[in-house]
C-alpha positions in Angstrom: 0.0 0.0 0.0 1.0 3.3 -0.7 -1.9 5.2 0.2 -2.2 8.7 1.6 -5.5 7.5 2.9 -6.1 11.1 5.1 -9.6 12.0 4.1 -12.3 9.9 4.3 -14.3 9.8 1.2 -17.8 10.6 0.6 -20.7 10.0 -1.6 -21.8 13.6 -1.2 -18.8 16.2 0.5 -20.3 18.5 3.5 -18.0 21.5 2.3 -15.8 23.0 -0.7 -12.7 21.9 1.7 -14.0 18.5 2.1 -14.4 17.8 -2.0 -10.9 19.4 -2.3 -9.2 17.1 0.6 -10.7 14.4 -1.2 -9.3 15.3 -4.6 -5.3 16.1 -2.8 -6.0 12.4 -1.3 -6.4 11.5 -4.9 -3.5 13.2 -6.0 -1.2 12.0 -3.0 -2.1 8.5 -3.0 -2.0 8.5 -6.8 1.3 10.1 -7.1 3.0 7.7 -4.8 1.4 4.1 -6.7 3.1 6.6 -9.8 6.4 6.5 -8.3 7.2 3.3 -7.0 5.1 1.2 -9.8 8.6 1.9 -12.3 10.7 0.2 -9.5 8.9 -2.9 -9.0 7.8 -3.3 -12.3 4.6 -5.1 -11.3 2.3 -7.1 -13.8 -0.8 -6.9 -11.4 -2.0 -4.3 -9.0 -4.8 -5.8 -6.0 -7.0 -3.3 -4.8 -8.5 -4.0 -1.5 -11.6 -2.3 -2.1 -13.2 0.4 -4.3 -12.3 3.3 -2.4 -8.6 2.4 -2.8 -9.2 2.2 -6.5 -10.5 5.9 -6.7 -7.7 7.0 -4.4 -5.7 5.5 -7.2 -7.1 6.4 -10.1 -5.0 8.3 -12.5 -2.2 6.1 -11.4 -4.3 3.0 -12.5 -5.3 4.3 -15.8 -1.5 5.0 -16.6 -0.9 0.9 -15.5 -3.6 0.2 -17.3 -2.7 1.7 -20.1 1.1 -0.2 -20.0 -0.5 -3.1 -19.9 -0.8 -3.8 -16.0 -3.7 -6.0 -14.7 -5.7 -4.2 -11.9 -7.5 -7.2 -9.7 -10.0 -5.7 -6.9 -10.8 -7.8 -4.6 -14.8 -7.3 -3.5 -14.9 -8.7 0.3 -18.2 -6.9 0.4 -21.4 -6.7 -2.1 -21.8 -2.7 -3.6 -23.9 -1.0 -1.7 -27.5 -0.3 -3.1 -28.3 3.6 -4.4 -27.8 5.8 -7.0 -24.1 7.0 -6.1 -23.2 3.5 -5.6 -25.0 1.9 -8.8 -23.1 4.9 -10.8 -20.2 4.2 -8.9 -19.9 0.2 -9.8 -21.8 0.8 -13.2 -19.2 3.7 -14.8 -16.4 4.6 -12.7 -14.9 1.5 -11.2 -15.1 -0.4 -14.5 -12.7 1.4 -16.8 -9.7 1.2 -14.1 -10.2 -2.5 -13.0 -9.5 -5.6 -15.6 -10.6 -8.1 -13.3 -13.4 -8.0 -10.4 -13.2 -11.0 -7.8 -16.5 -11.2 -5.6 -16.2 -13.6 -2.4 -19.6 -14.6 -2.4 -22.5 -15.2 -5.4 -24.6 -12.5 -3.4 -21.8 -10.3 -4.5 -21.5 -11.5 -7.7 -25.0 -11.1 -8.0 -24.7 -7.4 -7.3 -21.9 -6.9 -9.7 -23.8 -8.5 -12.5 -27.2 -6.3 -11.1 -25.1 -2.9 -11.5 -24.0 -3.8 -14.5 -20.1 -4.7 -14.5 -19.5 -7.1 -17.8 -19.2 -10.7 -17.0 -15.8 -11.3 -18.7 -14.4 -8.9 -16.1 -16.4 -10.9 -12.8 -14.4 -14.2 -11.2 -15.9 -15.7 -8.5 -13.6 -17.1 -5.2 -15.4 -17.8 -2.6 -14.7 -17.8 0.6 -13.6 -21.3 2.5 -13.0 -22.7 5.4 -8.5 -23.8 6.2 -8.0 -27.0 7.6 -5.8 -26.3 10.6 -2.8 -28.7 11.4 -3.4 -28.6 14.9 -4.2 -30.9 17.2 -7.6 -31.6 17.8 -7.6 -30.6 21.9 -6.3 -26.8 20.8 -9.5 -25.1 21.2 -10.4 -27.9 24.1 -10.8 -24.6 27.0 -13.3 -22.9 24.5 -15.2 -25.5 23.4 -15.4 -26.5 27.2 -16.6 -22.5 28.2 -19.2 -23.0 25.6 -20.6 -26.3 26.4 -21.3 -24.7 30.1 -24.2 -22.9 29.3 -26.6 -22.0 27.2 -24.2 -19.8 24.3 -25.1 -17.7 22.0 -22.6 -17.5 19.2 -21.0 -14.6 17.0 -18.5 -15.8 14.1 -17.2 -12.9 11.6 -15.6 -9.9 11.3 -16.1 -7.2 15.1 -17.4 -4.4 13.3 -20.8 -2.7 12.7 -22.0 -3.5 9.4 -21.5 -7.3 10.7 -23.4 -6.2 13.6 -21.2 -7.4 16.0 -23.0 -5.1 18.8 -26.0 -6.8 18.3 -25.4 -10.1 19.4 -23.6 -8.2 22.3 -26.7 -5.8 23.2 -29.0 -9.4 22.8 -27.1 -11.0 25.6 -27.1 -8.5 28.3 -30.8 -8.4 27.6 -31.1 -11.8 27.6 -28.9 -11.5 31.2 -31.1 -8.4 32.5 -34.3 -10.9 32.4 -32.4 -13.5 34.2 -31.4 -16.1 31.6 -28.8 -17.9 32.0 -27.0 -17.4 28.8 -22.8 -16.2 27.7 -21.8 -15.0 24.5 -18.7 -16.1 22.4 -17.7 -13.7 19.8 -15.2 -15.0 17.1 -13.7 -13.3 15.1 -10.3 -11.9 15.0 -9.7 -8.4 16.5 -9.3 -5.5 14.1 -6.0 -3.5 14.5 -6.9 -1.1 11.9 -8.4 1.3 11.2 -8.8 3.2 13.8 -12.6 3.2 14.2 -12.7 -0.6 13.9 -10.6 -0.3 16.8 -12.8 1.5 18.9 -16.0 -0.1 18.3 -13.9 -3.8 19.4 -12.8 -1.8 22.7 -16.7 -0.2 23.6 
Protein backbone atom coordinates (compact mmCIF):
# COMPACT_ATOMS: atom_id res chain seq x y z
CA UNK A 1 0.00 0.00 0.00
CA UNK A 2 0.97 3.25 -0.68
CA UNK A 3 -1.91 5.23 0.25
CA UNK A 4 -2.19 8.69 1.56
CA UNK A 5 -5.52 7.55 2.86
CA UNK A 6 -6.05 11.10 5.13
CA UNK A 7 -9.57 11.96 4.09
CA UNK A 8 -12.31 9.94 4.32
CA UNK A 9 -14.33 9.84 1.19
CA UNK A 10 -17.83 10.57 0.65
CA UNK A 11 -20.74 9.97 -1.56
CA UNK A 12 -21.84 13.56 -1.21
CA UNK A 13 -18.83 16.22 0.48
CA UNK A 14 -20.28 18.49 3.45
CA UNK A 15 -18.03 21.47 2.28
CA UNK A 16 -15.85 22.99 -0.71
CA UNK A 17 -12.70 21.87 1.71
CA UNK A 18 -14.04 18.50 2.13
CA UNK A 19 -14.41 17.75 -2.03
CA UNK A 20 -10.93 19.38 -2.26
CA UNK A 21 -9.17 17.05 0.60
CA UNK A 22 -10.75 14.37 -1.23
CA UNK A 23 -9.30 15.33 -4.63
CA UNK A 24 -5.34 16.07 -2.83
CA UNK A 25 -6.02 12.41 -1.29
CA UNK A 26 -6.44 11.51 -4.94
CA UNK A 27 -3.49 13.23 -6.01
CA UNK A 28 -1.16 12.00 -2.98
CA UNK A 29 -2.11 8.51 -2.99
CA UNK A 30 -2.02 8.50 -6.76
CA UNK A 31 1.26 10.11 -7.13
CA UNK A 32 3.04 7.67 -4.78
CA UNK A 33 1.45 4.13 -6.67
CA UNK A 34 3.10 6.60 -9.79
CA UNK A 35 6.40 6.45 -8.31
CA UNK A 36 7.15 3.34 -6.97
CA UNK A 37 5.07 1.18 -9.77
CA UNK A 38 8.59 1.93 -12.31
CA UNK A 39 10.65 0.18 -9.48
CA UNK A 40 8.92 -2.90 -9.00
CA UNK A 41 7.81 -3.29 -12.35
CA UNK A 42 4.55 -5.09 -11.33
CA UNK A 43 2.26 -7.10 -13.82
CA UNK A 44 -0.76 -6.94 -11.38
CA UNK A 45 -1.99 -4.34 -9.00
CA UNK A 46 -4.78 -5.83 -5.99
CA UNK A 47 -6.98 -3.27 -4.84
CA UNK A 48 -8.53 -4.02 -1.49
CA UNK A 49 -11.56 -2.35 -2.05
CA UNK A 50 -13.23 0.43 -4.34
CA UNK A 51 -12.29 3.28 -2.41
CA UNK A 52 -8.59 2.38 -2.80
CA UNK A 53 -9.18 2.24 -6.54
CA UNK A 54 -10.48 5.89 -6.73
CA UNK A 55 -7.73 6.97 -4.45
CA UNK A 56 -5.70 5.45 -7.15
CA UNK A 57 -7.09 6.42 -10.14
CA UNK A 58 -4.95 8.32 -12.52
CA UNK A 59 -2.20 6.07 -11.43
CA UNK A 60 -4.33 3.01 -12.48
CA UNK A 61 -5.33 4.27 -15.82
CA UNK A 62 -1.54 5.04 -16.62
CA UNK A 63 -0.94 0.94 -15.50
CA UNK A 64 -3.62 0.15 -17.30
CA UNK A 65 -2.66 1.70 -20.15
CA UNK A 66 1.14 -0.23 -20.01
CA UNK A 67 -0.46 -3.07 -19.87
CA UNK A 68 -0.84 -3.82 -15.96
CA UNK A 69 -3.67 -6.00 -14.70
CA UNK A 70 -5.75 -4.15 -11.92
CA UNK A 71 -7.47 -7.24 -9.68
CA UNK A 72 -10.03 -5.72 -6.88
CA UNK A 73 -10.76 -7.78 -4.56
CA UNK A 74 -14.78 -7.32 -3.48
CA UNK A 75 -14.90 -8.71 0.27
CA UNK A 76 -18.22 -6.88 0.44
CA UNK A 77 -21.42 -6.69 -2.08
CA UNK A 78 -21.85 -2.66 -3.60
CA UNK A 79 -23.91 -1.03 -1.69
CA UNK A 80 -27.51 -0.32 -3.12
CA UNK A 81 -28.28 3.63 -4.42
CA UNK A 82 -27.82 5.84 -7.02
CA UNK A 83 -24.15 7.04 -6.10
CA UNK A 84 -23.21 3.50 -5.58
CA UNK A 85 -25.01 1.94 -8.85
CA UNK A 86 -23.06 4.90 -10.81
CA UNK A 87 -20.17 4.19 -8.90
CA UNK A 88 -19.91 0.21 -9.76
CA UNK A 89 -21.75 0.78 -13.20
CA UNK A 90 -19.24 3.71 -14.78
CA UNK A 91 -16.39 4.56 -12.71
CA UNK A 92 -14.89 1.55 -11.19
CA UNK A 93 -15.05 -0.41 -14.48
CA UNK A 94 -12.65 1.38 -16.81
CA UNK A 95 -9.69 1.17 -14.12
CA UNK A 96 -10.17 -2.47 -13.00
CA UNK A 97 -9.47 -5.57 -15.58
CA UNK A 98 -10.63 -8.12 -13.29
CA UNK A 99 -13.36 -7.99 -10.39
CA UNK A 100 -13.25 -10.99 -7.75
CA UNK A 101 -16.50 -11.19 -5.60
CA UNK A 102 -16.17 -13.60 -2.41
CA UNK A 103 -19.58 -14.61 -2.42
CA UNK A 104 -22.45 -15.20 -5.39
CA UNK A 105 -24.61 -12.47 -3.42
CA UNK A 106 -21.76 -10.26 -4.53
CA UNK A 107 -21.48 -11.52 -7.72
CA UNK A 108 -24.97 -11.10 -8.05
CA UNK A 109 -24.70 -7.39 -7.30
CA UNK A 110 -21.85 -6.87 -9.72
CA UNK A 111 -23.82 -8.48 -12.47
CA UNK A 112 -27.22 -6.27 -11.11
CA UNK A 113 -25.05 -2.85 -11.55
CA UNK A 114 -24.04 -3.82 -14.54
CA UNK A 115 -20.10 -4.69 -14.49
CA UNK A 116 -19.49 -7.08 -17.76
CA UNK A 117 -19.23 -10.69 -16.98
CA UNK A 118 -15.82 -11.27 -18.67
CA UNK A 119 -14.40 -8.91 -16.14
CA UNK A 120 -16.36 -10.94 -12.80
CA UNK A 121 -14.44 -14.21 -11.20
CA UNK A 122 -15.94 -15.68 -8.45
CA UNK A 123 -13.56 -17.13 -5.25
CA UNK A 124 -15.40 -17.81 -2.62
CA UNK A 125 -14.73 -17.85 0.59
CA UNK A 126 -13.63 -21.27 2.46
CA UNK A 127 -12.98 -22.66 5.40
CA UNK A 128 -8.52 -23.77 6.19
CA UNK A 129 -7.96 -27.05 7.58
CA UNK A 130 -5.84 -26.31 10.60
CA UNK A 131 -2.75 -28.72 11.37
CA UNK A 132 -3.41 -28.62 14.92
CA UNK A 133 -4.22 -30.88 17.16
CA UNK A 134 -7.60 -31.57 17.79
CA UNK A 135 -7.64 -30.56 21.89
CA UNK A 136 -6.27 -26.85 20.85
CA UNK A 137 -9.50 -25.09 21.20
CA UNK A 138 -10.37 -27.92 24.06
CA UNK A 139 -10.79 -24.58 26.98
CA UNK A 140 -13.26 -22.90 24.53
CA UNK A 141 -15.19 -25.49 23.44
CA UNK A 142 -15.44 -26.46 27.19
CA UNK A 143 -16.56 -22.51 28.17
CA UNK A 144 -19.18 -22.96 25.61
CA UNK A 145 -20.57 -26.25 26.44
CA UNK A 146 -21.25 -24.72 30.08
CA UNK A 147 -24.22 -22.88 29.29
CA UNK A 148 -26.60 -21.97 27.15
CA UNK A 149 -24.19 -19.80 24.27
CA UNK A 150 -25.08 -17.69 22.01
CA UNK A 151 -22.59 -17.54 19.15
CA UNK A 152 -21.00 -14.60 16.96
CA UNK A 153 -18.52 -15.84 14.07
CA UNK A 154 -17.16 -12.90 11.65
CA UNK A 155 -15.56 -9.89 11.35
CA UNK A 156 -16.09 -7.21 15.09
CA UNK A 157 -17.45 -4.37 13.27
CA UNK A 158 -20.79 -2.67 12.72
CA UNK A 159 -22.04 -3.54 9.39
CA UNK A 160 -21.53 -7.33 10.66
CA UNK A 161 -23.43 -6.22 13.63
CA UNK A 162 -21.17 -7.36 16.02
CA UNK A 163 -22.97 -5.07 18.83
CA UNK A 164 -25.98 -6.83 18.28
CA UNK A 165 -25.37 -10.12 19.41
CA UNK A 166 -23.62 -8.17 22.28
CA UNK A 167 -26.65 -5.83 23.21
CA UNK A 168 -29.04 -9.42 22.80
CA UNK A 169 -27.07 -11.01 25.60
CA UNK A 170 -27.09 -8.47 28.29
CA UNK A 171 -30.75 -8.38 27.61
CA UNK A 172 -31.13 -11.80 27.64
CA UNK A 173 -28.86 -11.52 31.20
CA UNK A 174 -31.08 -8.35 32.47
CA UNK A 175 -34.34 -10.92 32.38
CA UNK A 176 -32.41 -13.53 34.20
CA UNK A 177 -31.44 -16.12 31.61
CA UNK A 178 -28.76 -17.90 31.96
CA UNK A 179 -26.98 -17.39 28.85
CA UNK A 180 -22.82 -16.20 27.69
CA UNK A 181 -21.76 -15.02 24.46
CA UNK A 182 -18.69 -16.11 22.44
CA UNK A 183 -17.70 -13.74 19.81
CA UNK A 184 -15.18 -15.01 17.10
CA UNK A 185 -13.69 -13.26 15.11
CA UNK A 186 -10.31 -11.94 14.98
CA UNK A 187 -9.69 -8.40 16.54
CA UNK A 188 -9.33 -5.47 14.11
CA UNK A 189 -5.97 -3.46 14.53
CA UNK A 190 -6.85 -1.06 11.94
CA UNK A 191 -8.35 1.27 11.19
CA UNK A 192 -8.84 3.16 13.82
CA UNK A 193 -12.59 3.18 14.18
CA UNK A 194 -12.72 -0.60 13.93
CA UNK A 195 -10.57 -0.33 16.82
CA UNK A 196 -12.79 1.52 18.90
CA UNK A 197 -16.01 -0.10 18.29
CA UNK A 198 -13.91 -3.83 19.43
CA UNK A 199 -12.85 -1.78 22.66
CA UNK A 200 -16.70 -0.18 23.61
Amino acid sequence: STGFYWYPFTSRPRTVLHALQMAWDIVRTSAGLALVAPRFAPTHVLAPEGLAVLRNAPALAVLRLLGVQVVLRLAMAPERGPVQELLWRNVLPPFVTRFVPNSRFSYGRLLECDVPLRKITLVRNALSRRPLAATVDADIIALARSRRTILTVGQIAPFKGTHLAVDAVLQLIAEGVDVQAVILGDLPGWPPDLVDYTDR
